[in-house]
C-alpha positions as CSV (number, residue, x, y, z in Angstrom):
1,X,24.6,13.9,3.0
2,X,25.5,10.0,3.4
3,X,24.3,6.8,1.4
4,X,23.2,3.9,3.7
5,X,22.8,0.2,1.9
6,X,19.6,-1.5,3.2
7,X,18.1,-4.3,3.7
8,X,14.9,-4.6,4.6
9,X,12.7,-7.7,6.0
10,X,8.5,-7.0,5.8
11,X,6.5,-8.2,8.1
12,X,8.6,-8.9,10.8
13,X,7.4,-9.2,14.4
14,X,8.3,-5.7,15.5
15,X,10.0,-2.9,13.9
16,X,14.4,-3.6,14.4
17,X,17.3,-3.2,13.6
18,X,18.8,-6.7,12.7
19,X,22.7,-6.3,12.3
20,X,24.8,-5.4,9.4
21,X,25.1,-8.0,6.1
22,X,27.6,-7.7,3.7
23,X,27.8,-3.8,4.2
24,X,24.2,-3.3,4.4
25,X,22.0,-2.8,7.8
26,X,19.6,-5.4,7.8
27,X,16.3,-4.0,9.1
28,X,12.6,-5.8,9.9
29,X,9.8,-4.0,9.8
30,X,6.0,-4.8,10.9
31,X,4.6,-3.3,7.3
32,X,4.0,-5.6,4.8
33,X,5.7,-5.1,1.3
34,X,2.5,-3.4,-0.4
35,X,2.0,-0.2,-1.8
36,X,4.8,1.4,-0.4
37,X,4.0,0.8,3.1
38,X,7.2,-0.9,3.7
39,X,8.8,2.3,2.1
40,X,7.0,4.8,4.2
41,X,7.5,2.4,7.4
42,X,11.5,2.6,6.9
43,X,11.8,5.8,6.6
44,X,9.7,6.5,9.9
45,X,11.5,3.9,11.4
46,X,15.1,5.6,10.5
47,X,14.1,9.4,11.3
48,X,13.1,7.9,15.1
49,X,16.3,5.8,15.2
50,X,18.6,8.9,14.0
51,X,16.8,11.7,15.3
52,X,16.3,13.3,12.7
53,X,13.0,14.5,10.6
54,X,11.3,12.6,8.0
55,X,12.1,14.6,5.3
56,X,15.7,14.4,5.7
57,X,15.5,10.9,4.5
58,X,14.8,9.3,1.1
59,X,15.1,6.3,-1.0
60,X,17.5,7.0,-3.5
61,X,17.0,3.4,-5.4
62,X,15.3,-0.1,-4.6
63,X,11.9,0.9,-3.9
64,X,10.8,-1.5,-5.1
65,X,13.1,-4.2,-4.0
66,X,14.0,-5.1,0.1
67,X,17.9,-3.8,-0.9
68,X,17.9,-0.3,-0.8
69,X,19.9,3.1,-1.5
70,X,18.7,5.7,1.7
71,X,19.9,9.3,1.4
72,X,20.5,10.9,4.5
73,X,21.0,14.6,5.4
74,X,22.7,16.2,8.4
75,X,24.8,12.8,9.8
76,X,27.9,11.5,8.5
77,X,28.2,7.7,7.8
78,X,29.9,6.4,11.4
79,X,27.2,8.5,13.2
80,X,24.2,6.4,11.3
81,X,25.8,3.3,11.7
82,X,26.6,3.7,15.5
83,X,23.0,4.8,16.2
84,X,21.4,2.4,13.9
85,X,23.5,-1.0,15.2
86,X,24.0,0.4,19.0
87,X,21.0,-1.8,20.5
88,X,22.7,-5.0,18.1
């Protein structure tokens, strides 16, 4: 299991990873910041980035706000980040 920092941009122009920000991978999403759909967006978005399914990913903290705490199973730390920033 690995803890990711995240920060995450609504309503972005397509669904991306940005680059990494003070420790945290910056992330824009199409899905506005409403009723989780931001939330559930993210965590599709990660499990087709990493390859892995959608319930092997959670938000641990910030649900509510765009800096967030994602639990991941399966992938250690370096793996995430090199899949997550390798198209940066």
């Amino acid at each position: 299991m690995t803890t990711l920092r995240v920060r995450v941009v609504p309503n972005g122009k397509i669904d991306k990873v940005v680059g990494e920000v003070g420790g945290a991978i910056r992330i824009k999403l199409r899905a506005p910041a409403v009723e989780g759909k931001a939330n559930r967006a993210l965590l599709n978005f990660l499990a087709g980035k990493l390859g892995v399914a959608e319930r092997e990913i959670s938000i641990q903290a910030g649900e509510k706000s765009r800096n967030k705490i994602v639990r991941i199973e399966r992938l250690d730390e370096q793996t995430i980040k090199d899949r997550l920033l390798a198209d940066v």
